[in-house]
N, C-alpha and C positions, 0 to 999 in steps of 0.2 A: 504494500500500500504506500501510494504515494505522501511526501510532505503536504500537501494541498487538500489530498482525502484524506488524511487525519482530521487535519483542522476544521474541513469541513463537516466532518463527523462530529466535532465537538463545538461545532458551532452551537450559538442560543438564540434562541428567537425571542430579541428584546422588543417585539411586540408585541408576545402572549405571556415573557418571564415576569415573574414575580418574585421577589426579594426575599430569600432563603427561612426558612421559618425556623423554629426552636428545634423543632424536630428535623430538619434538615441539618443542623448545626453540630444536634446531637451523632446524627447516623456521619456524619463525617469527622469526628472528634472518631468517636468509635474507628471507626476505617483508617483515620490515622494512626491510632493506638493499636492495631492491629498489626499495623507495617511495621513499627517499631522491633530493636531487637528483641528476640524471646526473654535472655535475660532479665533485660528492662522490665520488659512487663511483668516477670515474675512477682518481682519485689514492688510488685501497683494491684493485686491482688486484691486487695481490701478494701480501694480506692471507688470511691462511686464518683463518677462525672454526672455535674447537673448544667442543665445549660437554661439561666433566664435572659430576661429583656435587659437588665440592668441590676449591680448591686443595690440591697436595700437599703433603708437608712440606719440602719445600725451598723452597715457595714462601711458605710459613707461616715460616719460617725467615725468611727474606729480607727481608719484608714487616713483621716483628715481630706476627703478628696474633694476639690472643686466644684466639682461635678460630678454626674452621671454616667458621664463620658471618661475618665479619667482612669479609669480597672476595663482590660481587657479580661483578666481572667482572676483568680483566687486559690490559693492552696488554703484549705482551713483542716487541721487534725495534729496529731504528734508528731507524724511522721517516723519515719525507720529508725532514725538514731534513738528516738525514747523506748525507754525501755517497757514491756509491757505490763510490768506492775504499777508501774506510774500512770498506764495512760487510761481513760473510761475505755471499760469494755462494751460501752452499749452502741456507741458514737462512730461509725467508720468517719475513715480522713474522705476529705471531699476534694476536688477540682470542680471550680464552678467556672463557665463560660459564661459570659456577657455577650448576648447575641448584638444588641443597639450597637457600643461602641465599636464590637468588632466589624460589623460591616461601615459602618464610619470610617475606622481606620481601614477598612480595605480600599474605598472609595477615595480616601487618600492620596493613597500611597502603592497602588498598584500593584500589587502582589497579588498572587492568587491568593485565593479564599483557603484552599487548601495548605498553600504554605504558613499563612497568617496562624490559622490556627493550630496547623504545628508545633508553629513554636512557642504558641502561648502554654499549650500542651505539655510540651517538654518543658517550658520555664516552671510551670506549676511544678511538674512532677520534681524537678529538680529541688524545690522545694521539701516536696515528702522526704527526699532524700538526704536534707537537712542544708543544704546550701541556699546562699545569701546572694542577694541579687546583684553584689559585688563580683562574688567567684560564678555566679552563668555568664555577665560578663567576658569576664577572664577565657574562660572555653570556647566563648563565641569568638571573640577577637584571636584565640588561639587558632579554632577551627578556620575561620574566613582565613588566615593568613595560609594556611596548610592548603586549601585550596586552591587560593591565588600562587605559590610554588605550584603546584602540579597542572593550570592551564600554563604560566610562564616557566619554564622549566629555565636555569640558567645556561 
């Protein structure tokens, strides 16, 4: 199949599309969680993803955030490093999705929908994993650089 019939296979017809719902947010969050390594996922086991329109206000509270607009996504639980006597046994850890801002931000800034949520994805999970939004950072800027050697090879 050619370059041109791909893309034309995955065209959208922006005269009947309509603008991704919770549950289209959901089933693609899923699908990218699926891609992810086996590993990974292992240790997200426990992990429930919820996807709404927007954090609430206790979480806008919390957060200190501007706006509505302002969380793409949320890690909320103990995560892996705590230990399991410390943590409620009732409560799984969550990853919540923001469906509003994340099509705002995609609208933005031009990425696929599916990369977008991505790496709000892996940013959360990183989270559960106990890492700080200093060190995803750090691995993203590690990672991009790793890839920019290998399209520029010296």
């Amino acid at each position: 199949m050619s370059k041109r019939d791909l893309l034309q296979e995955k065209a959208v017809n922006w005269g009947t599309a309509t603008a991704p719902s919770l549950e289209d947010i959901e089933t693609l969050a899923t699908q990218v969680f699926r891609e992810l390594p086996a590993k990974f996922r292992l240790c997200c086991e426990n992990v429930v993803f919820w996807v709404m329109d927007f954090p609430d206000e206790e979480t806008m509270e919390t957060m200190e955030l501007e706006n509505e607009y302002d969380l793409l996504g949320l890690y909320y639980g103990g995560g892996v490093p705590s230990p399991p006597a410390l943590r409620e046994p009732v409560l799984p850890d969550k990853i919540f999705l923001y469906r509003q801002p994340l099509l705002s931000y995609w609208a933005e800034h031009g990425d696929s929908l599916g990369d977008l949520v991505r790496h709000v994805l892996i940013h959360e999970i990183g989270h559960h994993f106990g890492f700080s939004d200093e060190d995803m950072e750090l691995i993203e800027e590690s990672e991009d650089s790793t890839e920019e050697e290998k399209a520029n090879p010296k």
